[in-house]
N, C-alpha and C positions, 0 to 999 in steps of 0.2 A: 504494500500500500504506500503511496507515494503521499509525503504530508507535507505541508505547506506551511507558513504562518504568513497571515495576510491580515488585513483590516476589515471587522465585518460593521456593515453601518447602521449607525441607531439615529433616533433624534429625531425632530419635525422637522416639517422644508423648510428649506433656507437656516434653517440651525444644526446643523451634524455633527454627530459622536460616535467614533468611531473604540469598537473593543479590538484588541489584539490578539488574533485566535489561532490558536493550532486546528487545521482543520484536511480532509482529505483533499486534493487537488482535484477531485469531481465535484464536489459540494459546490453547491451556486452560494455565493458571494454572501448574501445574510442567512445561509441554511443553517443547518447541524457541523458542530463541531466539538473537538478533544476536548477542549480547554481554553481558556479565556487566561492568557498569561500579559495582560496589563489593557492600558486606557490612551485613547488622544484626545484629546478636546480643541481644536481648532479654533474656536472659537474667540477664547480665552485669551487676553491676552500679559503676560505672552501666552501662545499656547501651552495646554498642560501635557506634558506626559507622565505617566507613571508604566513603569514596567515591572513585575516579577522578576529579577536580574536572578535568579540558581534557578525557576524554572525555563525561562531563554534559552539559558546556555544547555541548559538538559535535553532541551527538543532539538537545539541545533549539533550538541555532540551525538546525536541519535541518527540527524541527519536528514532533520527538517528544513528546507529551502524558503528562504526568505523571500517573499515580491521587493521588489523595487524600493516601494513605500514604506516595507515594515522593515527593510536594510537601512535605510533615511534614520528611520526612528531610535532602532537601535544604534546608530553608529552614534545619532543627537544625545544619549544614555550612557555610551561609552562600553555598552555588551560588548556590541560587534567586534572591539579593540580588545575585549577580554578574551571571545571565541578566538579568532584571531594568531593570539599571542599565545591561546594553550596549546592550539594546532601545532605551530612549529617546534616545539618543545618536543 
């Protein structure tokens, strides 16, 4: 099963919040998924994030693929530098 972590969107229009989910890379976009390991708030300013940092690095040393967007977030956190850094070790 190939797993992803991606942004799944909440909120009313024109106001979005997005959760940060582990989820299968068939699931549509706001479906079903693993785990909810942090938050974005856009809105906010500045924007908020909050991340889960030991569950991140748990799905990514497992070998969950980041989207785009949720690579931004965590690099914005400083996970991604932590995944990273334990890799080459």
């Amino acid at each position: 099963m190939a797993v992803r972590i991606r942004l799944a969107r909440f909120g009313r229009k024109k106001k979005p919040f997005y959760r940060l989910v582990v989820a299968d890379h068939r699931a549509p976009r706001d479906g079903s998924y693993i785990e909810q390991i942090g938050t974005y708030d856009p809105m906010k300013d500045p924007s908020e994030i909050k991340i889960e940092e030991e569950r991140a690095l748990y799905w990514l040393g497992n070998g969950a693929l980041p989207s785009e967007t949720a690579r931004s977030l965590l690099a914005k956190c400083g996970v991604w530098e932590k995944f990273t850094a334990g890799k080459k070790q």
